[in-house]
C-alpha positions in Angstrom: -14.4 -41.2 48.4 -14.1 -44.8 47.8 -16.9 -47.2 48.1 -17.3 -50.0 50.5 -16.3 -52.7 48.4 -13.4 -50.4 47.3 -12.2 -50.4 50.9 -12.8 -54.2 51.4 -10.5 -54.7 48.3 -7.8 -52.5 49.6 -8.1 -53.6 53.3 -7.3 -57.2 51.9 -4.4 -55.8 49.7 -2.7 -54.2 52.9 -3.1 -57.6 55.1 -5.6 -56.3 57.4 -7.8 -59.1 58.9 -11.6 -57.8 58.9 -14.7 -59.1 59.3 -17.7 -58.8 56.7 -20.9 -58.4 58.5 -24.0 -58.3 56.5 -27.8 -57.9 56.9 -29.1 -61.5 55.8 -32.8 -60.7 57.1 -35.2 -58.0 58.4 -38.2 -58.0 59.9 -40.8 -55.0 60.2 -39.5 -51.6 61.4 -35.6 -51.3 60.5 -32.7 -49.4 60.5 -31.0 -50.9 56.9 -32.3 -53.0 54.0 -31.4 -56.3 53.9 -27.7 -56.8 52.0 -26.5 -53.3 53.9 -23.0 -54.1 54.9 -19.8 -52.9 56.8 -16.6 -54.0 57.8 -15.5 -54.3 60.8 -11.2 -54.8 62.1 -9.7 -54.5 65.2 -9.3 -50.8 65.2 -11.8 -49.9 61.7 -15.2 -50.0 60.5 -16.7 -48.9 57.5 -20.0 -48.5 56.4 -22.9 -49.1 58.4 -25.8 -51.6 59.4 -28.2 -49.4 60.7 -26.2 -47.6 63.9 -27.2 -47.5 67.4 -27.3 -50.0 69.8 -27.8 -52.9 66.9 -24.2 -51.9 64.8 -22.0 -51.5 68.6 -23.2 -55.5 69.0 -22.7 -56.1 65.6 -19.0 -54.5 66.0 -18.2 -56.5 69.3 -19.2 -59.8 68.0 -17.4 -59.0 64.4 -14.3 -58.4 66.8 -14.9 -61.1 69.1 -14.9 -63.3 65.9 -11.3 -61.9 64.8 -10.0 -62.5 68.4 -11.0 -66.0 68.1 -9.4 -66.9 64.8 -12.3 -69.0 64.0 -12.8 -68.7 59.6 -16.9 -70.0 60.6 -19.1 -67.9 59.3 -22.0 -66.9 62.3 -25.4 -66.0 61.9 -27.0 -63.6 64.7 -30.8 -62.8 65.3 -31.7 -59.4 66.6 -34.7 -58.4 68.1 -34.1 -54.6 67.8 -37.1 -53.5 70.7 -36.4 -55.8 73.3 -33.4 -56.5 72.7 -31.6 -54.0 72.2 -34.1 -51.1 72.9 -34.0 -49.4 69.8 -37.3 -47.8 69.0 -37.6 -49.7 65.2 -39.1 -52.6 66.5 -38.7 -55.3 64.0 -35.8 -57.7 64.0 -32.8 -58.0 62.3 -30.4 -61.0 61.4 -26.6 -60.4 60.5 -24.2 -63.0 59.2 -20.5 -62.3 60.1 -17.8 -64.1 57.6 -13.9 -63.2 57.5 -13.1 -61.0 54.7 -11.1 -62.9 51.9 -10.8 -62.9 48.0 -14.0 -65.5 47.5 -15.7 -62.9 49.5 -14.7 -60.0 47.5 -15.3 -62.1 44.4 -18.7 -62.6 45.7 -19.6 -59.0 46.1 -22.8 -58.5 44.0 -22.7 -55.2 42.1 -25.8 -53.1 42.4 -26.6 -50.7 39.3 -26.2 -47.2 40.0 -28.9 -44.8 41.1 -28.5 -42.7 38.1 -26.2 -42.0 35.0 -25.5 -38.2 35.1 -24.3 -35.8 32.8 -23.6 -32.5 34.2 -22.7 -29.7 32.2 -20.4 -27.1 33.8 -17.5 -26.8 35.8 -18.0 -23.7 37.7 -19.0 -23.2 41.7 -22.3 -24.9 41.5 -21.0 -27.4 39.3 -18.2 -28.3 41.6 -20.3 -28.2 44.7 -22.8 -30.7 43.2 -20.0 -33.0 41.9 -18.7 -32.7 45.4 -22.3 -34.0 46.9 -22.5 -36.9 45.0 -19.1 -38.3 45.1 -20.2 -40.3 48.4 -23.1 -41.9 46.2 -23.3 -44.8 44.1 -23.7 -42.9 40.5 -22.5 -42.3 37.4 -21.3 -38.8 36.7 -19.7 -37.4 33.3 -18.5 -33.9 34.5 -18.2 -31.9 31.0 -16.6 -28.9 30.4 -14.3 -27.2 27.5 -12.6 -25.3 30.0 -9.6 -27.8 31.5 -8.3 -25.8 34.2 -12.2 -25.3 36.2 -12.2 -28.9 37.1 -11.2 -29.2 40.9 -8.0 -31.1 41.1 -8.6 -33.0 44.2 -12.1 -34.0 46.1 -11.1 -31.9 49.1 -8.7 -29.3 50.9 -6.8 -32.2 52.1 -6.1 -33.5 48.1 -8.6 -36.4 48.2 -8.6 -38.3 45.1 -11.9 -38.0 42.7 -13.5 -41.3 43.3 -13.6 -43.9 39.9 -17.6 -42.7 39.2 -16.7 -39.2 38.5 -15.6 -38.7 35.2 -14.1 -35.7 34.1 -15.0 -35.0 30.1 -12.8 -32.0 28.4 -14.2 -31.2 24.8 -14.7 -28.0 22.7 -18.0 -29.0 21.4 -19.6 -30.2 24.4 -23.1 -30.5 23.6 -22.4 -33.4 21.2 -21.4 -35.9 24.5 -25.2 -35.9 25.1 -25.6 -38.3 22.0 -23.4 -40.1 23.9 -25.4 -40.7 27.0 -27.7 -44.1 27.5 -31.3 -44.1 27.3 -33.0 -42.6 30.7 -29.9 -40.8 31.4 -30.3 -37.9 34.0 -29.0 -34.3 32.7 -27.8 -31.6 34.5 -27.0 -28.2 32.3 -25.4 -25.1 34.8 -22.4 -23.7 32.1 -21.2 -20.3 32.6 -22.8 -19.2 28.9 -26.9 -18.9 28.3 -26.4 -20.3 24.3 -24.6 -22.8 25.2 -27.0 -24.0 27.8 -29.5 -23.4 25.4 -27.5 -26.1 22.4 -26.9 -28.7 25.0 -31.1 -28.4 26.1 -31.7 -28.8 22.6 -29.9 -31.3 22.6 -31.2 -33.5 25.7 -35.3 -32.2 23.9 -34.4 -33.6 20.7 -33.4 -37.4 22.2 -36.2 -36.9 24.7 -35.4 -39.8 26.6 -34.1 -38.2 29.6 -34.6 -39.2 33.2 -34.5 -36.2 34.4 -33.2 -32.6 32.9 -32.4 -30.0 35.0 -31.2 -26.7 33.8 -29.8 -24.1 36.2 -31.6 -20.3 36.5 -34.6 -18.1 37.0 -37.9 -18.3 36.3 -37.5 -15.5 34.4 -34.7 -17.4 32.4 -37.0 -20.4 32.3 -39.5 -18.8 30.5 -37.0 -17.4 27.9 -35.8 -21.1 27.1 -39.5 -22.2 26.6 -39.8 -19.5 24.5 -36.8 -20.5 22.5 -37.8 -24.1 22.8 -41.3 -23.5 21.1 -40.0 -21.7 18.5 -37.7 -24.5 17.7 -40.8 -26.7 17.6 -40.6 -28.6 20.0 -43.3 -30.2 22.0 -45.1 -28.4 24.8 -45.0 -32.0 26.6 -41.3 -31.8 26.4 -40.8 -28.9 27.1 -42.6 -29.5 30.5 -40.2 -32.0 31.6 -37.9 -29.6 32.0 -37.0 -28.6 35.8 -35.8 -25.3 36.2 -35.0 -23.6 38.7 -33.0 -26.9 40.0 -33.2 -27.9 43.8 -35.9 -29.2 45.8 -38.3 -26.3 46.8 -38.2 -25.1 50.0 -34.4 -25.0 50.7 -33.2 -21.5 51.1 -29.8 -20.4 50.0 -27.6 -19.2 47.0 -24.7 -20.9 48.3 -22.9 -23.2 46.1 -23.3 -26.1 48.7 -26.9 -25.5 49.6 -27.7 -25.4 46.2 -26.2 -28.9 45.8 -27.3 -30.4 49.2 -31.1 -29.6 47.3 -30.0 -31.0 43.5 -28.4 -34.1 45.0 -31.8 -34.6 46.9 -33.8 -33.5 43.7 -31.7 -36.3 41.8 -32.0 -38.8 44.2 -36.2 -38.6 44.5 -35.9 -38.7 40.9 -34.2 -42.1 40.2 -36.5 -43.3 43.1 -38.8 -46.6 41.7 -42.3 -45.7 41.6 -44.4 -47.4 44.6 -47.5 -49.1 43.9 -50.7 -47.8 45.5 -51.0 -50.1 48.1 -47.4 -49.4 49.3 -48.3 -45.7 48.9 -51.5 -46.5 51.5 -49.5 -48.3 53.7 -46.6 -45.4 53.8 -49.2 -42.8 54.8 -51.3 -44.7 57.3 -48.0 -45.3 58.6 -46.9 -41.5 58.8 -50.2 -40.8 61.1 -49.5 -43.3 63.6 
């Protein structure tokens, strides 16, 4: 699945005329952050603005703005309650420009939400890799076994997109020396000592963002078992998530079981939130 930029880049190599609409400005309540963006042609549109009422005005004026040939750049205010009776209630501000090479050189390139190693090609594996091919992340898919990687995204032969990284080597555990610092680690291969060399592994750097390692509890308390004996600290060891998977989602399904790592990952590469933001987020959940 290709990212939004990817599509501007090869909407402009195929000649199709488009419009870049972006969110210059928000105020209060809103659907989208400000820089959100999508592209908008006379018969496409990808990505999205916030939805609703707000992103079908934001598509007519993008298209009125092709159907006038006009290359100015606009700049439209949008009171989202009164307006356009959407329940946010802030405001948002769009700018609409034509889509050309200055624009797509102009594209600022956001870091990714996480580097990821996951370890193992199998079901879970797959399903997982699957999940976060939509999001903007890093992913080094490792496996010794060539033929388990999924040939194609999808039933319909979907190409894997550019941040999935497919990594084929006998001794496996040795690409975690090879990840940066804060890296996020995900270790669900189809053999028990080899899960247990590449968590050694991830312990003994101990930089990790976030180390996940697929099982039981009754497997989890083997490992720590293991783990101590090896020396290593209890505070380490602690870091350690296992079972993986948000609590509270039911289901040994290969895509549940992703749908709840992908979520797990995601809260974990979340910034922290300073108190006062935290105060404000609760009072704001009791209204």
């Amino acid at each position: 699945m290709a990212g939004l930029r990817d599509i501007a880049a090869e909407w402009l190599a195929l000649g199709r005329r488009a419009v870049l609409v972006e969110v210059t400005g928000v105020r209060g309540s809103v659907p989208r952050e400000a820089g959100a963006r999508m592209l908008v042609s006379a018969r496409h549109a990808a990505g999205t603005v916030g939805g609703g009422h707000l992103e079908l005005k934001a598509i007519e004026q993008a298209r009125s703005l092709l159907a006038g040939g006009s290359a100015q750049a606009q700049s439209v205010h949008y009171p989202l309650g009164p307006a356009l009776g959407q329940c946010c209630g802030g405001a948002v501000t769009l700018g609409f420009s034509l889509l050309n090479r200055q624009a797509l050189a102009a594209w600022p390139q956001a870091a990714p939400r996480f580097h990821l190693q996951l370890y193992g090609a199998g079901h879970v594996g797959r399903a997982i890799v699957r999940a976060l091919a939509p999001l903007h992340c890093l992913v080094d898919w490792i496996d010794e076994r060539e033929e388990e990687f999924a040939a194609s995204l999808d039933a319909l032969g979907g190409a894997w997109p550019q941040h999935i990284r497919k990594v084929c080597v006998d001794a496996v555990e040795a690409e975690v020396a090879l990840a940066p610092p804060g890296a996020f680690y995900l270790v669900l291969t189809h053999q028990h000592d080899l899960d247990q060399r590449i968590s050694e592994a991830i312990l003994q750097r101990g930089d990790f963002g976030f180390f996940g390692l697929i099982g039981s509890k009754t497997k989890k308390q083997r490992f720590i078992h293991r783990f101590e004996q090896r020396g290593f600290a209890d505070s380490l060891i602690r870091r350690m998530t296992c079972p993986i998977g948000i609590p509270g989602i039911e289901g040994k399904e290969p895509e549940v079981i992703a749908i709840a790592v992908a979520a797990q990952l995601l809260r974990a590469s979340k910034p922290r939130q300073k108190p006062a933001l935290q105060a404000f987020d609760a009072r704001c959940e009791m209204i």
